[in-house]
C-alpha positions in Angstrom: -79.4 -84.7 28.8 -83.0 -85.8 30.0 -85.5 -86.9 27.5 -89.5 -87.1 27.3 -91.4 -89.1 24.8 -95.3 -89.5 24.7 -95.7 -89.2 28.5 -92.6 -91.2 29.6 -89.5 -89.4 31.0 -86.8 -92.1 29.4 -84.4 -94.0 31.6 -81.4 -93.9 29.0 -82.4 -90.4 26.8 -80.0 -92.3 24.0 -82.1 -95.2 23.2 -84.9 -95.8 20.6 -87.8 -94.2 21.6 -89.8 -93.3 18.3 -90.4 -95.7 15.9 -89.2 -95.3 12.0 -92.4 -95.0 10.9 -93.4 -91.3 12.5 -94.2 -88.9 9.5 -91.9 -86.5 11.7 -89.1 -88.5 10.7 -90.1 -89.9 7.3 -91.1 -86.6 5.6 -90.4 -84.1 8.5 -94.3 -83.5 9.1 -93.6 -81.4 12.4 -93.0 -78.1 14.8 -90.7 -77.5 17.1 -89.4 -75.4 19.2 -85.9 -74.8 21.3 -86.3 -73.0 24.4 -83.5 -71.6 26.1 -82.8 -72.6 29.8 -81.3 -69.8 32.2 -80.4 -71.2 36.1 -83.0 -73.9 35.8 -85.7 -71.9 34.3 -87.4 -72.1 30.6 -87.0 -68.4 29.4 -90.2 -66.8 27.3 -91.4 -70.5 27.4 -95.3 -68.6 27.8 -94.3 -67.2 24.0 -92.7 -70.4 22.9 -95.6 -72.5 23.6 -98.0 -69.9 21.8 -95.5 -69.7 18.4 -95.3 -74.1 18.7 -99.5 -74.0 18.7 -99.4 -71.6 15.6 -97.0 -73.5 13.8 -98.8 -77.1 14.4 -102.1 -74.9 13.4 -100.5 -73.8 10.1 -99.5 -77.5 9.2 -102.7 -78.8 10.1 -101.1 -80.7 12.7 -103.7 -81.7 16.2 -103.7 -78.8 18.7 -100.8 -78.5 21.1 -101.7 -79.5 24.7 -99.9 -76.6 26.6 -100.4 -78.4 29.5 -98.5 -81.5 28.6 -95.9 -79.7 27.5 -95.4 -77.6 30.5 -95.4 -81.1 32.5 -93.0 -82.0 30.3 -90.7 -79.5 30.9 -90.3 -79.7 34.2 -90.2 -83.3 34.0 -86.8 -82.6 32.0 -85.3 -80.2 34.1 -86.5 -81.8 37.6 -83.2 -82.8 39.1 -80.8 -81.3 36.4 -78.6 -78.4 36.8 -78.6 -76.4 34.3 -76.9 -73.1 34.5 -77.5 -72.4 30.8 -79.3 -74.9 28.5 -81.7 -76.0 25.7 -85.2 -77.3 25.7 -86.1 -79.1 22.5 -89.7 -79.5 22.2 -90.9 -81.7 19.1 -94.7 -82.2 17.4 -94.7 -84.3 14.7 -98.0 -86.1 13.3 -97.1 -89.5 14.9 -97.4 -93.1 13.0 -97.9 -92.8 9.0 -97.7 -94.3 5.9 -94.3 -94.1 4.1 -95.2 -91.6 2.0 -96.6 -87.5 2.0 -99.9 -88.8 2.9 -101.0 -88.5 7.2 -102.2 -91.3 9.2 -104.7 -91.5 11.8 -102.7 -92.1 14.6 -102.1 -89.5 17.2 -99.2 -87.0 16.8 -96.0 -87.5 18.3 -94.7 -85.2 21.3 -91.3 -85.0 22.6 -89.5 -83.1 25.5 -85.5 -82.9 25.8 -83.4 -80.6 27.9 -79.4 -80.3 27.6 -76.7 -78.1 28.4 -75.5 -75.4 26.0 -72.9 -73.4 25.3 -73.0 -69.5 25.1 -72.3 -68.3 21.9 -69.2 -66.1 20.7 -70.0 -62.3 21.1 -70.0 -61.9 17.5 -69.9 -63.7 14.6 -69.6 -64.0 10.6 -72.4 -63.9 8.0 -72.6 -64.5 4.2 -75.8 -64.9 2.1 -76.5 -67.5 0.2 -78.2 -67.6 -3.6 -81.1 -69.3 -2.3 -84.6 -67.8 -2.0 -86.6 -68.2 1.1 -90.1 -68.5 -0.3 -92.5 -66.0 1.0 -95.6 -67.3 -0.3 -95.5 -71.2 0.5 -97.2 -73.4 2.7 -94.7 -73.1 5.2 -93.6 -69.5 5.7 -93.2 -68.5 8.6 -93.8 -71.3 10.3 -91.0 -73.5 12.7 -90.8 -76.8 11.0 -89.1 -79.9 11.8 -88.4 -79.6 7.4 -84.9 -77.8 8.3 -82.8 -79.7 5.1 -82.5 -76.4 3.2 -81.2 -74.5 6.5 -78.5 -77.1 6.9 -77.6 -76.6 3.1 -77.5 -73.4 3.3 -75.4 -73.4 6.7 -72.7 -76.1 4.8 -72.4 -73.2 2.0 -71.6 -70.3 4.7 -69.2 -72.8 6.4 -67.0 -73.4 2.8 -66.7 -69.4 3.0 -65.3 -69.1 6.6 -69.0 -68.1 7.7 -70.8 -69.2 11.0 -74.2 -68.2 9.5 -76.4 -68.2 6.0 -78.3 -65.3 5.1 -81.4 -65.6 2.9 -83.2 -63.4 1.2 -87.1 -63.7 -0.4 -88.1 -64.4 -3.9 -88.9 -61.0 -4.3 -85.6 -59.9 -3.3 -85.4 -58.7 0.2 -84.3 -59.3 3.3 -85.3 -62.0 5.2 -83.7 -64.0 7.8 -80.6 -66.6 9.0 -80.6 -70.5 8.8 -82.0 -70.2 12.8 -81.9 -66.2 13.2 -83.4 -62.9 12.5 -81.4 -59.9 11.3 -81.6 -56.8 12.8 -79.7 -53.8 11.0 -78.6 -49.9 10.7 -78.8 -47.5 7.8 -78.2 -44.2 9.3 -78.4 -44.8 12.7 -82.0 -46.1 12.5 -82.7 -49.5 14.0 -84.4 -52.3 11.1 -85.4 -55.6 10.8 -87.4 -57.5 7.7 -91.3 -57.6 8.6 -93.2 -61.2 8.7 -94.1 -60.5 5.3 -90.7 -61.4 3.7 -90.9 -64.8 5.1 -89.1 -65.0 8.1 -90.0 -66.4 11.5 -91.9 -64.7 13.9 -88.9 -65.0 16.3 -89.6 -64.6 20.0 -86.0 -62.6 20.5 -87.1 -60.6 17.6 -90.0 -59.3 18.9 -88.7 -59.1 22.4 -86.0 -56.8 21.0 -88.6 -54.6 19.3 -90.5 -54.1 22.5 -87.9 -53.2 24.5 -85.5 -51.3 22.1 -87.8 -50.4 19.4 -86.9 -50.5 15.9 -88.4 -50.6 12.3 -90.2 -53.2 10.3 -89.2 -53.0 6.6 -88.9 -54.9 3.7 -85.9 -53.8 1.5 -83.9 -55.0 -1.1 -80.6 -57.4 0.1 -78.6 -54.2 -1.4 -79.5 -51.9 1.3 -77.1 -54.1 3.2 -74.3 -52.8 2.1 -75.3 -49.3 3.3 -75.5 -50.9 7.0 -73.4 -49.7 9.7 -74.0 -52.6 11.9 -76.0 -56.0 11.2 -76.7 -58.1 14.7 -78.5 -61.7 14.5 -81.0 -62.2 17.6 -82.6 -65.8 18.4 -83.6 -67.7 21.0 -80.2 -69.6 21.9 -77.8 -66.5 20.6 -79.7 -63.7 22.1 -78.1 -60.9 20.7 -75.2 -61.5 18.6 -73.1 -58.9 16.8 -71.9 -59.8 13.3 -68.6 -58.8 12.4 -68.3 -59.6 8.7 -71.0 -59.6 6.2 -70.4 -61.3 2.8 -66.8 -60.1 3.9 -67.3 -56.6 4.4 -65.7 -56.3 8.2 -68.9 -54.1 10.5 -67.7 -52.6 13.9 -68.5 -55.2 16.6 -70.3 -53.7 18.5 -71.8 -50.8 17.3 -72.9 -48.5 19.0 -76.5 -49.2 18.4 -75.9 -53.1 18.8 -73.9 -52.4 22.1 -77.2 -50.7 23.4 -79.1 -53.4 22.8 -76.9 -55.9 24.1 -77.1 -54.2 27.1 -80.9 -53.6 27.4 -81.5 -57.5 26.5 -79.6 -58.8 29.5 -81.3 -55.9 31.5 -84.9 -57.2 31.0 -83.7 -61.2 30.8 -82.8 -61.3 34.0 -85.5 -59.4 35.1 -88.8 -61.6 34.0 -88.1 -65.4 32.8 -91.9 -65.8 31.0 -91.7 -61.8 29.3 
C-alpha cells in the first residue's frame, strides 16, 4: 500500500498522518471516491474525479483540484505493481471544531492505492428495513458518512448475505450498501433512476451506455417478478446475484451473461471511458 496526504507521498502509509481533529474524521464531513486499478492504470478515473467534484459541491465542501489529485495518483502507483487494485481518494473539510460546526482551515485531501481482490462471480443479496432517504441533504452524494451502510451490511451478514438492499422512503428500489442494482421483469433490462436516491454510479452508467437498459422507479415488490438481479460498481464490476432475500435467481442469466461479457469487452478496450 502507498499513501498521499496533503502533498506528501508518506514513508510508512501506516503511521499518523491526519490529526484527530479533521471534521472528516470527527463528524464524517467528506467525499470520496475508490477508483479501481487495472495493470497499473486508474480505470474511468476522468468520471471519478468529476462525481468526487459534485459530491464536495453538494456538501459545500472547497472545489476539488483535479489536478492534485491526478498527481496524486500517480504518485501512489509510481513504482507499485498492481495487476488489480484500489485507489482511495479522500476530501474532507480539514481542521475543525469538535462539533457539526466547519472551521476555516483548508480541507483535507488524501491519496491511497492497494491491491484488491476480484470479487466472486456472484453473490447473495437481502434487503434490509431501512429507508434510504431520497430527499436529504445527502442523496446521492458519496460521503465519507458511510455508518448506516456498515449497519446495514452487519444485518445482511446475520442472514448469510454478502450485500444490503435498500429501498427509498417512498418505497422503491434504490441501491446496495456500495452498489447499484440492475434487474429483469420480462426480459427487459432496469435499474432505479437518480431520483430514488441512489448514487450516480460510474459502472451504472457505463453499463447503460453500452448495454442499454431502463430507468425506473418501482415498488421493492416488482422484485419478486425478476428473472435475474446483478449488482454493478466500481470494485465489483458486474456481479450476478444468486439469491435475493432467499429466493435462488439463475446465475447468470442470460441477460446478466451478456452484460458480463460486453463490460469486459469495452474495459479493456479504453481505461478513462
Amino acid at each position: 500500500m502507498r499513501a498521499w496526504v496533503n502533498g506528501q507521498l508518506l514513508t510508512d502509509p501506516q503511521a499518523a498522518a491526519v490529526t484527530v481533529s479533521d471534521h472528516g474524521f470527527t463528524v464524517g464531513d467528506g467525499v470520496f471516491e475508490a477508483v479501481k486499478v487495472l495493470d497499473g492504470q486508474p480505470f474511468a478515473l476522468t468520471r471519478h474525479l468529476a462525481r468526487l467534484t459534485r459530491s464536495a459541491v453538494g456538501m459545500g465542501l472547497p472545489e476539488v483540484d483535479e489536478a492534485v489529485v491526478r498527481r496524486a495518483v500517480g504518485e501512489v502507483l509510481t513504482d507499485q505493481v498492481l495487476p488489480l487494485g484500489r485507489i482511495r481518494i479522500t476530501f474532507t473539510g480539514g481542521v475543525a471544531p469538535l462539533g457539526s460546526g466547519r472551521g476555516d482551515a483548508p480541507p483535507t485531501l488524501a491519496v491511497v492505492a492497494a491491491p484488491m481482490d476480484p470479487y466472486p462471480p456472484s453473490t447473495s443479496l437481502v434487503s434490509v428495513p431501512w429507508p434510504r432517504n431520497e430527499r436529504g441533504a445527502l442523496a446521492g452524494l458519496k460521503t465519507t458518512s458511510y455508518a448506516e451502510n456498515v449497519v446495514a451490511l452487519a444485518h445482511a451478514a446475520e442472514r448469510g448475505a454478502t450485500e444490503a438492499l435498500f429501498g427509498n422512503l417512498a418505497g422503491n428500489i434504490c441501491e446496495g450498501t456500495g452498489s447499484n442494482i440492475f434487474y429483469v421483469v420480462d426480459g427487459e433490462l432496469r435499474t432505479p433512476t437518480l431520483a430514488s436516491g441512489c448514487l450516480a454510479g460510474v459502472t451504472r452508467a457505463l453499463v447503460l451506455d453500452w448495454c442499454g437498459g431502463r430507468e425506473v422507479d418501482e415498488p421493492m415488490s416488482v422484485l419478486e417478478q425478476a428473472s435475474e438481479v446483478f449488482l454493478v460498481s466500481t470494485t465489483r464490476d458486474v456481479q450476478a446475484v444468486h439469491s435475493l432475500d432467499g429466493r435462488d435467481l439463475p446465475t447468470p442469466g442470460p441477460v446478466t451473461a451478456e452484460v458480463v461479457k460486453t463490460w469486459a469487452q469495452k474495459e479493456a478496450e479504453d481505461p478513462d471511458p
